[in-house]
NULUM-323942 format. One record per atom (N, C-alpha, C): x, y, z; chain; residue number from 1; atom name. Coordinates in steps of 0.05 Angstrom, whole numbers, plus 5000, padded with zeros to 4 digits. Layout:
N
ATOM     x     y     z  unit  pos  site
ATOM     X     Y     Z     A  NUM    CA
...
//
This chain:
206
ATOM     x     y     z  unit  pos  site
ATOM  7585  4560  6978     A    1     N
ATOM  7593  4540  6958     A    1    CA
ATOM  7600  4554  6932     A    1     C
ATOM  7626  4544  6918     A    2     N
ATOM  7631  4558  6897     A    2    CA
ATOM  7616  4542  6872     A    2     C
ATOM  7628  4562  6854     A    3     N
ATOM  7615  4550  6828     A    3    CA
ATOM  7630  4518  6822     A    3     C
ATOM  7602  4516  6795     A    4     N
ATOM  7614  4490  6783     A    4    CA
ATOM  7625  4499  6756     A    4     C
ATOM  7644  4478  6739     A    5     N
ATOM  7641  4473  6714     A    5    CA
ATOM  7617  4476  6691     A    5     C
ATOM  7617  4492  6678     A    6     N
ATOM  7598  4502  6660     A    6    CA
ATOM  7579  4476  6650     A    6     C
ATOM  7597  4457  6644     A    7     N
ATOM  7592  4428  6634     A    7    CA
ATOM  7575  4410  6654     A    7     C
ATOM  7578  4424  6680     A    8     N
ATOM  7571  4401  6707     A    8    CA
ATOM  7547  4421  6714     A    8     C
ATOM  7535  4445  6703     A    9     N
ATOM  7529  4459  6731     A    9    CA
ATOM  7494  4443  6726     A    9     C
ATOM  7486  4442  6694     A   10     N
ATOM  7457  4427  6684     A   10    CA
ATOM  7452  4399  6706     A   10     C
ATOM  7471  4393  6705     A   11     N
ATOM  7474  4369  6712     A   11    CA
ATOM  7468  4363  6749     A   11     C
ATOM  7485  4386  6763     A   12     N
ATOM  7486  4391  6792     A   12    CA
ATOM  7459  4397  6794     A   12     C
ATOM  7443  4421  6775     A   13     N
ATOM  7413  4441  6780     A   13    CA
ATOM  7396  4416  6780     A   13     C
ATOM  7396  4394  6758     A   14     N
ATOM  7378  4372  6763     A   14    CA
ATOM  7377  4358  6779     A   14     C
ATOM  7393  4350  6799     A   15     N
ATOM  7395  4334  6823     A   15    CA
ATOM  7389  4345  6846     A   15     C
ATOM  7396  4372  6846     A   16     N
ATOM  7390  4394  6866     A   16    CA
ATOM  7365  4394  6868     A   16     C
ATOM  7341  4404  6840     A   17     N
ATOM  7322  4402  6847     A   17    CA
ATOM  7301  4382  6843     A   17     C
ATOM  7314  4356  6847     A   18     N
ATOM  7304  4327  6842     A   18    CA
ATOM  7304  4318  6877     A   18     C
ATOM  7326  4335  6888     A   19     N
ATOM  7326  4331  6921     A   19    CA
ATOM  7303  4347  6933     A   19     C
ATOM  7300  4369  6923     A   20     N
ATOM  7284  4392  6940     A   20    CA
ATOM  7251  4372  6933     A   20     C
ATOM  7255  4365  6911     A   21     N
ATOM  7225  4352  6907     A   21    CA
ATOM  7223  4333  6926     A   21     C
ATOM  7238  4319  6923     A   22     N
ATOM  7232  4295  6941     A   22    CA
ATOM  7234  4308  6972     A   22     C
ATOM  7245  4320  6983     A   23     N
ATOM  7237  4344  7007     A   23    CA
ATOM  7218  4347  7014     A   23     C
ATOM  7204  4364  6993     A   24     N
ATOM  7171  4375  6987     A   24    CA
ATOM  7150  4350  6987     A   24     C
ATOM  7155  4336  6966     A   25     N
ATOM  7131  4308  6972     A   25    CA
ATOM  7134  4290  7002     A   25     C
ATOM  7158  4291  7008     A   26     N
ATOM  7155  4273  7033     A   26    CA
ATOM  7143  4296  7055     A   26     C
ATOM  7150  4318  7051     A   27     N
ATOM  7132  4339  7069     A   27    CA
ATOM  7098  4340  7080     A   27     C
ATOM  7099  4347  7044     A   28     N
ATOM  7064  4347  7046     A   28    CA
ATOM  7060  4310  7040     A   28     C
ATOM  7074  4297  7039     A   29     N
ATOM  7053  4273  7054     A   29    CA
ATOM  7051  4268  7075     A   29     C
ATOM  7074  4286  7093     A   30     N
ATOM  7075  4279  7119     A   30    CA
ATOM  7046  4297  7135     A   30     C
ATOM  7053  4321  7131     A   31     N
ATOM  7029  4326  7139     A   31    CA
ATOM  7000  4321  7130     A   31     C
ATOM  7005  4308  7113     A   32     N
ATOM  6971  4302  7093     A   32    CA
ATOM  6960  4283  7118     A   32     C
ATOM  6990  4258  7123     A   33     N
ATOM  6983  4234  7136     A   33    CA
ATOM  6962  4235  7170     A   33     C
ATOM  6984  4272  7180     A   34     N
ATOM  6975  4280  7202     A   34    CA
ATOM  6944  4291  7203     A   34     C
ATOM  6934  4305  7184     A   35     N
ATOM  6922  4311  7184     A   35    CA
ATOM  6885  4286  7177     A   35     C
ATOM  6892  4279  7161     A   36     N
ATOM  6885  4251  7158     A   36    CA
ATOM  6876  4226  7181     A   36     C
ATOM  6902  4237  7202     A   37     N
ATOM  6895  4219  7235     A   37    CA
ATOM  6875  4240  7253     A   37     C
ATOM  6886  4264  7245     A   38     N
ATOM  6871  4280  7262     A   38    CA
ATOM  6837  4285  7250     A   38     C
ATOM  6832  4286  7235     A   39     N
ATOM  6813  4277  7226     A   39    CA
ATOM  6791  4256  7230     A   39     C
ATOM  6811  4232  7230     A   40     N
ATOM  6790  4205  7247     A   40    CA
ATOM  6792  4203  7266     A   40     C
ATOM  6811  4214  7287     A   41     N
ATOM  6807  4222  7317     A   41    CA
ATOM  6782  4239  7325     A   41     C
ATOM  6780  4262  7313     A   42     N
ATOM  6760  4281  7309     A   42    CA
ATOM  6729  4261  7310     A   42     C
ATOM  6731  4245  7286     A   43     N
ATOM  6707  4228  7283     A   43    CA
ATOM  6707  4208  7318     A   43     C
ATOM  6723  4196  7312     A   44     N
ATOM  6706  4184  7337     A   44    CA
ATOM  6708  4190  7357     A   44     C
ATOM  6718  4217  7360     A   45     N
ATOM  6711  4227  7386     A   45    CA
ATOM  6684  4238  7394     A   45     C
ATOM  6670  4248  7364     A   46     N
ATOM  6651  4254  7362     A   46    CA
ATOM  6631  4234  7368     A   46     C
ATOM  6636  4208  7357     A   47     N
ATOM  6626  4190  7357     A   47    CA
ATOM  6612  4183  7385     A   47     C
ATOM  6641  4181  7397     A   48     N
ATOM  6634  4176  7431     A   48    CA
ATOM  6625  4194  7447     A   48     C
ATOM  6622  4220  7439     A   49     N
ATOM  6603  4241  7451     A   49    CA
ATOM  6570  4237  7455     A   49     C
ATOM  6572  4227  7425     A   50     N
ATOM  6538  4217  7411     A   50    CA
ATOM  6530  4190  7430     A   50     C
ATOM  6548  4176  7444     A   51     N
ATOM  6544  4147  7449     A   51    CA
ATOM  6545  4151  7479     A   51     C
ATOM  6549  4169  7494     A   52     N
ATOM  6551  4178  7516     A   52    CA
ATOM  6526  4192  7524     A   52     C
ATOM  6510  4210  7498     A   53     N
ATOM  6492  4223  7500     A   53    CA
ATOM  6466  4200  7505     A   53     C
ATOM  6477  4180  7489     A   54     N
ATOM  6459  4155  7480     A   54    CA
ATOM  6447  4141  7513     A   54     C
ATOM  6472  4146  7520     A   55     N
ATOM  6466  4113  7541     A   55    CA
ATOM  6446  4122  7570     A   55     C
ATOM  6427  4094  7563     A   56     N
ATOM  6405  4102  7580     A   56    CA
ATOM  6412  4102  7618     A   56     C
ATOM  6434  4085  7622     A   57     N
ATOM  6448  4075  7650     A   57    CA
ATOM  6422  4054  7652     A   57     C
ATOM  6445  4036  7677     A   58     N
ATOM  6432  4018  7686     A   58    CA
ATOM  6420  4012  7719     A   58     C
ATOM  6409  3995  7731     A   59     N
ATOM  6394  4008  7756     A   59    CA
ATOM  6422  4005  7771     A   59     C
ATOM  6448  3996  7768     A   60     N
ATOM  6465  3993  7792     A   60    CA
ATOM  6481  4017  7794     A   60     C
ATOM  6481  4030  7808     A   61     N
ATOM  6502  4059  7808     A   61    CA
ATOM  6533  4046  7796     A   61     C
ATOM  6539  4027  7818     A   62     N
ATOM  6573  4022  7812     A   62    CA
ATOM  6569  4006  7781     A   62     C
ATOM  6551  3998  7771     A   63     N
ATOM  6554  3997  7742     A   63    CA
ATOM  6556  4015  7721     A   63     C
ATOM  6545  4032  7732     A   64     N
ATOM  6538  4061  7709     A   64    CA
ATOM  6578  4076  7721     A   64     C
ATOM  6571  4072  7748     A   65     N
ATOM  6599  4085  7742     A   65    CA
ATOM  6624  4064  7722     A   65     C
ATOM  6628  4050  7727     A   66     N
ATOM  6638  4031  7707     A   66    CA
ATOM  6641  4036  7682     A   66     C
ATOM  6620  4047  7671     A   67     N
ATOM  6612  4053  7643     A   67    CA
ATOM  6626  4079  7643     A   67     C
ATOM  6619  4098  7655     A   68     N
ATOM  6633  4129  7652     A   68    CA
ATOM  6655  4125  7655     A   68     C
ATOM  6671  4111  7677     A   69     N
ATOM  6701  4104  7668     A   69    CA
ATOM  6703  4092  7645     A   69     C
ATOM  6695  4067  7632     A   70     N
ATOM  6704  4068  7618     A   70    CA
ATOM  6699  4085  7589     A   70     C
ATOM  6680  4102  7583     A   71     N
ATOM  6672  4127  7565     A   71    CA
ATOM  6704  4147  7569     A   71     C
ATOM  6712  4153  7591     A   72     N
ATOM  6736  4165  7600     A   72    CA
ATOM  6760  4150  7587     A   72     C
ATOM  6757  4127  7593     A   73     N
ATOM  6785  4113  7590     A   73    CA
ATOM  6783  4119  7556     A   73     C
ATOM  6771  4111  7542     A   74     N
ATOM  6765  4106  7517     A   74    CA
ATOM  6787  4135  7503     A   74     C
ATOM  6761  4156  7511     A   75     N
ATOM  6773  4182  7510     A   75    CA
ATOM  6794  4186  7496     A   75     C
ATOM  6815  4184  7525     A   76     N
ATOM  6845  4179  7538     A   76    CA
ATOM  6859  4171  7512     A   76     C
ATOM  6847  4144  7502     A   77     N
ATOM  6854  4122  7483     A   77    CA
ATOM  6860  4137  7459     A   77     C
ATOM  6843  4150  7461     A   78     N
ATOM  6837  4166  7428     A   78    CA
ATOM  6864  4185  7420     A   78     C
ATOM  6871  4178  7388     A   79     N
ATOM  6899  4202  7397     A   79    CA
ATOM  6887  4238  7394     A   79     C
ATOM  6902  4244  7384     A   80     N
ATOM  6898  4272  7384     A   80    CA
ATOM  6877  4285  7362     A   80     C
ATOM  6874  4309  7364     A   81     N
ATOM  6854  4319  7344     A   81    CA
ATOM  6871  4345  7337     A   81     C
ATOM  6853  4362  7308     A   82     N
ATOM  6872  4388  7306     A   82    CA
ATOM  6870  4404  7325     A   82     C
ATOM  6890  4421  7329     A   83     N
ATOM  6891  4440  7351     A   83    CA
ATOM  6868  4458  7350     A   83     C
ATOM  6854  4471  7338     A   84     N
ATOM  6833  4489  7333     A   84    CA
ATOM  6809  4469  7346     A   84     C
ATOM  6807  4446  7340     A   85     N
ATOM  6790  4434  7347     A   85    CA
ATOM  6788  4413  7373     A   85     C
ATOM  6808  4419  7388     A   86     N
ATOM  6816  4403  7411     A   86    CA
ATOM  6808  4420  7434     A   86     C
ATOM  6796  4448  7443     A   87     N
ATOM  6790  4455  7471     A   87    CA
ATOM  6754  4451  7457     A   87     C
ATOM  6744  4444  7424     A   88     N
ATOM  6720  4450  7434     A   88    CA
ATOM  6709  4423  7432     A   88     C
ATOM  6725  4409  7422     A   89     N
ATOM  6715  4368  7420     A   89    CA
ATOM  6717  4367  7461     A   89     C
ATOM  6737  4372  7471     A   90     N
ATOM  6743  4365  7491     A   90    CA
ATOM  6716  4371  7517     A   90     C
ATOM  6714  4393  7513     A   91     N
ATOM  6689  4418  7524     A   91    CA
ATOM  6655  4396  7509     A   91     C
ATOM  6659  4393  7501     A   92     N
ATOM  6634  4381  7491     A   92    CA
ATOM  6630  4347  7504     A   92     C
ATOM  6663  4335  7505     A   93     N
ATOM  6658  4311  7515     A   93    CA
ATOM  6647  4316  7549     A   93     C
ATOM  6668  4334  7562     A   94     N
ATOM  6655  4338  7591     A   94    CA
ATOM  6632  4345  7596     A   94     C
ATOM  6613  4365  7580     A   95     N
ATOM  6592  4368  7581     A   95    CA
ATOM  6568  4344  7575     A   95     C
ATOM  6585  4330  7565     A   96     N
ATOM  6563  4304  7559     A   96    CA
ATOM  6573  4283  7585     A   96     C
ATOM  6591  4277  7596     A   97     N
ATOM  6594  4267  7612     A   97    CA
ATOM  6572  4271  7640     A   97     C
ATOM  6583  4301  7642     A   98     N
ATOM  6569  4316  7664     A   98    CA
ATOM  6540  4315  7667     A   98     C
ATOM  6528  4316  7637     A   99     N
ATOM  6495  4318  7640     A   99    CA
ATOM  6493  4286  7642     A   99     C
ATOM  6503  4270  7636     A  100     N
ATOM  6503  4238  7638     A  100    CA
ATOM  6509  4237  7668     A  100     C
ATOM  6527  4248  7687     A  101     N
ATOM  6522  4239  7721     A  101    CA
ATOM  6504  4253  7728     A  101     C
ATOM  6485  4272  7718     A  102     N
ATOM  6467  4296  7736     A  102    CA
ATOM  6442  4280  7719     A  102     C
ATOM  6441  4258  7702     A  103     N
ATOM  6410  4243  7690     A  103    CA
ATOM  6410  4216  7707     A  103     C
ATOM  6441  4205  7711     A  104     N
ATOM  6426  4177  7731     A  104    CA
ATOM  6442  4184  7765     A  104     C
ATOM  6439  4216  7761     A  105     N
ATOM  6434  4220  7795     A  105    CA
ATOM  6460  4210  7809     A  105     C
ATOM  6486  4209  7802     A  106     N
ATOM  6508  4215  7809     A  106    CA
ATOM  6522  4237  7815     A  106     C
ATOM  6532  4239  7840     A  107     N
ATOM  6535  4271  7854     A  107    CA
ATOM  6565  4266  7833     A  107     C
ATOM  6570  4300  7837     A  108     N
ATOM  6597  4314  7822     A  108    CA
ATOM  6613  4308  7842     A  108     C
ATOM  6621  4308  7860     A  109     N
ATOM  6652  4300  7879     A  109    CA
ATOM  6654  4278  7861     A  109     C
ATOM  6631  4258  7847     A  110     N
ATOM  6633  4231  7839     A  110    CA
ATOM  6659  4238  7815     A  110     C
ATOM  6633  4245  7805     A  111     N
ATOM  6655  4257  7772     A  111    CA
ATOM  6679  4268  7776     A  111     C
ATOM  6689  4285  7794     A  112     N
ATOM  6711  4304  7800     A  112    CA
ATOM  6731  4282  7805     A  112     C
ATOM  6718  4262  7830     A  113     N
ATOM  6739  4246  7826     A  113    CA
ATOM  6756  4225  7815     A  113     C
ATOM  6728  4209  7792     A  114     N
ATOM  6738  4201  7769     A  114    CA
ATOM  6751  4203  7747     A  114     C
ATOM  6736  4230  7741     A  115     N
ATOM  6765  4244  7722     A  115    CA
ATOM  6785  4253  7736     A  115     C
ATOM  6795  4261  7752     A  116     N
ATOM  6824  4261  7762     A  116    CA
ATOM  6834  4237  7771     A  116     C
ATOM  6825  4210  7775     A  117     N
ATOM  6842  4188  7775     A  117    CA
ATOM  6843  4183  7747     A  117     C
ATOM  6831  4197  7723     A  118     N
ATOM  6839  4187  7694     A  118    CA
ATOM  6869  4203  7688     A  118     C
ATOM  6861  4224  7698     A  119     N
ATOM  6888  4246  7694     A  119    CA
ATOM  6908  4229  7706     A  119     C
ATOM  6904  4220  7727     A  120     N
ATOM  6928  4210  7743     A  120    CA
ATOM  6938  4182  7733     A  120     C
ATOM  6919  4170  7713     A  121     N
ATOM  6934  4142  7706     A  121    CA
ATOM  6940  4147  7685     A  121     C
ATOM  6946  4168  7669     A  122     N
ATOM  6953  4178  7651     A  122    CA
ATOM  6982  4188  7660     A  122     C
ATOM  6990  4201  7678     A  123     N
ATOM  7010  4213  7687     A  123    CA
ATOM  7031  4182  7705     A  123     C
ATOM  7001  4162  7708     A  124     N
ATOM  7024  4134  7725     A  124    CA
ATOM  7040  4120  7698     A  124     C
ATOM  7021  4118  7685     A  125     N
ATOM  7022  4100  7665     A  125    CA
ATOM  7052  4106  7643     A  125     C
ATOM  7050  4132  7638     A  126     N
ATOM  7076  4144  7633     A  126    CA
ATOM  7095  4143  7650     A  126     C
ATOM  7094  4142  7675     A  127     N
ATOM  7114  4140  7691     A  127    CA
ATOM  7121  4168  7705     A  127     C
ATOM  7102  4188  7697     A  128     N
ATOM  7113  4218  7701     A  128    CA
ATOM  7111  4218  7736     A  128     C
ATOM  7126  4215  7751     A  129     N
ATOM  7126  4213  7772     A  129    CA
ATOM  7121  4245  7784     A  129     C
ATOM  7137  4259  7775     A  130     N
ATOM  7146  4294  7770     A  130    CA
ATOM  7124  4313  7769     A  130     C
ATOM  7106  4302  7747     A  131     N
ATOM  7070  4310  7743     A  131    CA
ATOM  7055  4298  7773     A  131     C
ATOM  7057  4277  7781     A  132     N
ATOM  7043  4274  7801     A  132    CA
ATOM  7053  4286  7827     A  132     C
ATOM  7073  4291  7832     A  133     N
ATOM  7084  4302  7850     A  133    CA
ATOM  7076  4338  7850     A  133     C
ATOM  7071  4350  7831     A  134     N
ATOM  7068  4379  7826     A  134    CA
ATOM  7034  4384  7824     A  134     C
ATOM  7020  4354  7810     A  135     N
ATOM  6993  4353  7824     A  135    CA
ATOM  6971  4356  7859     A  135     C
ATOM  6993  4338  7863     A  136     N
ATOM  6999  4338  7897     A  136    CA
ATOM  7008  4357  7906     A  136     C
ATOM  7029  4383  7898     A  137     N
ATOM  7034  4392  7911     A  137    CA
ATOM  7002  4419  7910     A  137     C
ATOM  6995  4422  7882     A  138     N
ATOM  6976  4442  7882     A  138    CA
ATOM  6947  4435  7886     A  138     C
ATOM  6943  4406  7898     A  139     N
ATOM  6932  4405  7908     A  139    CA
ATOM  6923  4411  7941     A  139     C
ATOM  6949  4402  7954     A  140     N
ATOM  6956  4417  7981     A  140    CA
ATOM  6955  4446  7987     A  140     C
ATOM  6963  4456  7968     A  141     N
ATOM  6959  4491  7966     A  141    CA
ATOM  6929  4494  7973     A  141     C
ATOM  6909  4489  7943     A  142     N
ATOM  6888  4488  7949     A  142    CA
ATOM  6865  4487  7975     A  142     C
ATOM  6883  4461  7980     A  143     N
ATOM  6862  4452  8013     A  143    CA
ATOM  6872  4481  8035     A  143     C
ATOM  6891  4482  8031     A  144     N
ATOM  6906  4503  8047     A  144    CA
ATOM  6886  4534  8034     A  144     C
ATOM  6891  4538  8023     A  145     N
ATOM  6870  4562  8017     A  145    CA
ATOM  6843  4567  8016     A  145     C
ATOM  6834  4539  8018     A  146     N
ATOM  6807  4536  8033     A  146    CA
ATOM  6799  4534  8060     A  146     C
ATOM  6827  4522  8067     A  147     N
ATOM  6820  4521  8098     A  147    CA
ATOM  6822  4554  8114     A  147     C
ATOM  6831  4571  8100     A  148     N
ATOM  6835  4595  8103     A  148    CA
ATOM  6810  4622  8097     A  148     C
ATOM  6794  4612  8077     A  149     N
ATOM  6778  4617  8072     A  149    CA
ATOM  6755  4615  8100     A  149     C
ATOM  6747  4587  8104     A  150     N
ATOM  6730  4574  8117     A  150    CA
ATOM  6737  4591  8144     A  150     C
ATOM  6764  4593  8150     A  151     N
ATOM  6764  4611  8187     A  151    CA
ATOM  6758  4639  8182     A  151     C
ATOM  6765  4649  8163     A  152     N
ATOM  6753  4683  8155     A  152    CA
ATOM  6730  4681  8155     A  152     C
ATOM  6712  4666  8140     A  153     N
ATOM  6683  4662  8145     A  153    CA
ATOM  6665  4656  8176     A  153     C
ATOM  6680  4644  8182     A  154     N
ATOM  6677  4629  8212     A  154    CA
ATOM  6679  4656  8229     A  154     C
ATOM  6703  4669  8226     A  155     N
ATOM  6706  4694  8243     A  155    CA
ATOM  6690  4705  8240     A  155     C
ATOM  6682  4722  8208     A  156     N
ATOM  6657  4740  8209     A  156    CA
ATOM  6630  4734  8211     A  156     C
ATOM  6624  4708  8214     A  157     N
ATOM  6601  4706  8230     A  157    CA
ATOM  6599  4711  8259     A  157     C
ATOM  6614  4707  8273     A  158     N
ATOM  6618  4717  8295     A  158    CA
ATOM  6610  4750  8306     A  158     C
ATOM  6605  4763  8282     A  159     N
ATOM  6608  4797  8279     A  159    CA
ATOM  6579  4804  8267     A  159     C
ATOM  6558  4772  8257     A  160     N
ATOM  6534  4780  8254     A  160    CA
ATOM  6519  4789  8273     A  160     C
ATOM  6498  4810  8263     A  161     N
ATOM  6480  4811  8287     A  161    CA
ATOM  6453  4796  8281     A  161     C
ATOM  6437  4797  8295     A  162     N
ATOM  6412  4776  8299     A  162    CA
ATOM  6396  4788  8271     A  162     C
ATOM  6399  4813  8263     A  163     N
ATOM  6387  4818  8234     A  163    CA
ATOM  6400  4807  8215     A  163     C
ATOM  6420  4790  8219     A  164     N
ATOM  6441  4793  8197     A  164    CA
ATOM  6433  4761  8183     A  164     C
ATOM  6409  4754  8189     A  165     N
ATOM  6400  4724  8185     A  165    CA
ATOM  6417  4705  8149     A  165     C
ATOM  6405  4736  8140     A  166     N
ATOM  6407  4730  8097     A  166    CA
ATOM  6443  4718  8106     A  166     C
ATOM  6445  4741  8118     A  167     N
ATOM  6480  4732  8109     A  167    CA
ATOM  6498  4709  8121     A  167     C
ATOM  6487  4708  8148     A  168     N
ATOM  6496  4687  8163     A  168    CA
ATOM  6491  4660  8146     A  168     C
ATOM  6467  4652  8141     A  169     N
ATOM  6457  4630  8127     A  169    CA
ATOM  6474  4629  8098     A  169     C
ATOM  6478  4654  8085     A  170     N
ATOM  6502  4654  8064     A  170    CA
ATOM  6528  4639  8064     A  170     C
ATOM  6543  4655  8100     A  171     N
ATOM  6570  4642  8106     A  171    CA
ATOM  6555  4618  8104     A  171     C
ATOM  6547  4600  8126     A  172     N
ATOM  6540  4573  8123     A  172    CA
ATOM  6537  4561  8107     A  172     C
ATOM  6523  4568  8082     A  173     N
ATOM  6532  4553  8059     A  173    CA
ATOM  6553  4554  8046     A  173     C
ATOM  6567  4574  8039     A  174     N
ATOM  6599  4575  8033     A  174    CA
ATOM  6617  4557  8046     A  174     C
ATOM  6611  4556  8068     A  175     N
ATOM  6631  4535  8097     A  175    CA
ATOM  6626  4514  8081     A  175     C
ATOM  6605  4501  8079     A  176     N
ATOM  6585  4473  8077     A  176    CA
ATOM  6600  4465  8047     A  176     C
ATOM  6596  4482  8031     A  177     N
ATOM  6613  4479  8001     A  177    CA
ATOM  6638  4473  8004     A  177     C
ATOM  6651  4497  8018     A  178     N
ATOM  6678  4498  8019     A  178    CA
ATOM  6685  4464  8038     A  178     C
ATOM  6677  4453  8057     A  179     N
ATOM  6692  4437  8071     A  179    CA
ATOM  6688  4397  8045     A  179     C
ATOM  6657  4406  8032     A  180     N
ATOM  6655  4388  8010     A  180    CA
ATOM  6676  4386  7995     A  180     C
ATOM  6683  4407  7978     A  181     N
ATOM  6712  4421  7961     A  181    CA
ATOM  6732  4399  7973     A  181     C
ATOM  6744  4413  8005     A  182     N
ATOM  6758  4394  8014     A  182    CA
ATOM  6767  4363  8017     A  182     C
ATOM  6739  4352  8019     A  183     N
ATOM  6737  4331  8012     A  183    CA
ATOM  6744  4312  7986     A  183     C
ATOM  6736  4330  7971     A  184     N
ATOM  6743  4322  7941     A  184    CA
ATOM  6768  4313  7937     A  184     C
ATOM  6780  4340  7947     A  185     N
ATOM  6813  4344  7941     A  185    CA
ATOM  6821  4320  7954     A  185     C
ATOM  6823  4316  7981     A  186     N
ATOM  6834  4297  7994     A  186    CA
ATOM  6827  4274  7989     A  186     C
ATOM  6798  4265  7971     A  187     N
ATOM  6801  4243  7957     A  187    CA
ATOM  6823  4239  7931     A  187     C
ATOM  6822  4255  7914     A  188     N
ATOM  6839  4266  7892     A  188    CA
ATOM  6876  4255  7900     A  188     C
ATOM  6877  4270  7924     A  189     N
ATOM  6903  4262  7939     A  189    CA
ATOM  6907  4246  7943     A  189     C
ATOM  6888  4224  7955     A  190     N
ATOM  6894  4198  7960     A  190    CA
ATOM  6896  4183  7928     A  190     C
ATOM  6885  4187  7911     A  191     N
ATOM  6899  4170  7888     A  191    CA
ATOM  6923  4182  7875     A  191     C
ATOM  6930  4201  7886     A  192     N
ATOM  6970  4213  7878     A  192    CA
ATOM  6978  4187  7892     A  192     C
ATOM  6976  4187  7931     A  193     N
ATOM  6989  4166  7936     A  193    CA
ATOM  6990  4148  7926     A  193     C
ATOM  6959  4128  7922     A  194     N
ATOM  6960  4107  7903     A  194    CA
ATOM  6990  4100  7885     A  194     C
ATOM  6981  4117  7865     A  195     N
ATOM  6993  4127  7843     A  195    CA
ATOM  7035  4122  7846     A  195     C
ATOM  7028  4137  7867     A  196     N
ATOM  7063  4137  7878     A  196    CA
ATOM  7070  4118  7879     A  196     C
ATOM  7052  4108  7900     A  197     N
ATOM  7067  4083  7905     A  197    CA
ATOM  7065  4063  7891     A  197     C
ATOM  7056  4053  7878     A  198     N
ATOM  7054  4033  7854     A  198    CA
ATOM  7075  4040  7832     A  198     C
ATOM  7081  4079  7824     A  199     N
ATOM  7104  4073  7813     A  199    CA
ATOM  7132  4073  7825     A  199     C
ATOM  7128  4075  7858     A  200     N
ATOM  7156  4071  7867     A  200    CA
ATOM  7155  4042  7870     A  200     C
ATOM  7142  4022  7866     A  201     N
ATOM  7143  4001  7871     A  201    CA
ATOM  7159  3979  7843     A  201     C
ATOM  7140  3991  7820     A  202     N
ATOM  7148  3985  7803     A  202    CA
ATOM  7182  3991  7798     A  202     C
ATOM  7195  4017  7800     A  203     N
ATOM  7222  4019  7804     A  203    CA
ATOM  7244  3995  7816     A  203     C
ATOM  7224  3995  7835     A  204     N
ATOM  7237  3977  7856     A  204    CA
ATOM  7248  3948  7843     A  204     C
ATOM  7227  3937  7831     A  205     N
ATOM  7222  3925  7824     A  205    CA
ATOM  7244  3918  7795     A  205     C
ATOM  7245  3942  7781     A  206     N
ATOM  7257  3937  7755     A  206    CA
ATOM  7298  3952  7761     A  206     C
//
């Protein structure tokens, strides 16, 4: 840009930097505003950590699970927090979750598979069809590399000898874990289908 008129240039410098200001304040209020949300996200996420820690459960299993979904859903609800502070708010909610199914005596396949149908209505609900499809697929991997596991094990028991008691009883528990594992997943899998099909349906539909 070339010059101005000697007479115009006072004149151009004040508007110039009457723009950059207004630049600058709409900036930092923008981030003030962000920071400000991330902030009261922060709080009541905390909040609901404390209130999770709180709850005594009630005598019906399928009620208490009720409750942990909805502690999960809530979560979900919540928007974001600062980045610095989002793997350790997050890490703190599952650990309160977790000691909350291991106090009213809810097995972990439980948990494993309620939070991944939260993941997953998170991924329906958006519509990300693409996410659930790449969930499913590494979930199949998975089962597949367990099932691979479990025959290597299977074989080398076969190769114990009658001293070999410690270890044999080892494989067998590994098997025993490993085919649980399995189970998980293939519950997990079955709410992709779910999932699918409700949003191929919805398509259909619209």
């Amino acid at each position: 840009i070339g010059s101005v008129p000697r007479k115009q240039s006072q004149e151009v410098w004040l508007r110039f930097r009457k723009a950059c200001d207004h630049f600058f304040n709409a900036k930092q209020s923008h981030f003030s505003n962000i920071e400000t949300e991330h902030a009261n996200n922060l709080k009541l996420k905390t909040e609901l950590i404390e209130e999770v820690k709180q709850f005594k459960g009630a005598d019906n299993v399928e009620e208490n699970l009720e409750k942990l979904k909805d502690f999960q859903n809530r979560w979900t609800q919540i928007g974001q927090v600062a980045f610095k502070e989002k793997d350790k708010i997050y890490k703190e909610f599952r650990a309160s979750i977790s000691a909350l199914y291991e106090k009213l005596n809810i097995k972990k396949d439980a948990l494993d598979v309620e939070g991944f149908k939260q993941k997953v209505k998170v991924f329906s609900d958006t519509g990300d069809i693409k996410a659930l499809r790449r969930e499913k697929s590494a979930i199949n991997q998975k089962i597949k590399n367990i099932e691979n596991d479990i025959s290597l094990w299977e074989t080398n028991m076969s190769f114990f000898s009658g001293k070999a008691e410690g270890l044999l009883a080892d494989a067998k528990k590994k098997i025993e874990k490993a085919k649980a594992e399995i189970e998980t997943l293939i519950s997990q899998r079955k709410a992709i289908d779910i999932a699918e099909r409700e949003l191929s349906k919805k398509e259909k539909e619209n």
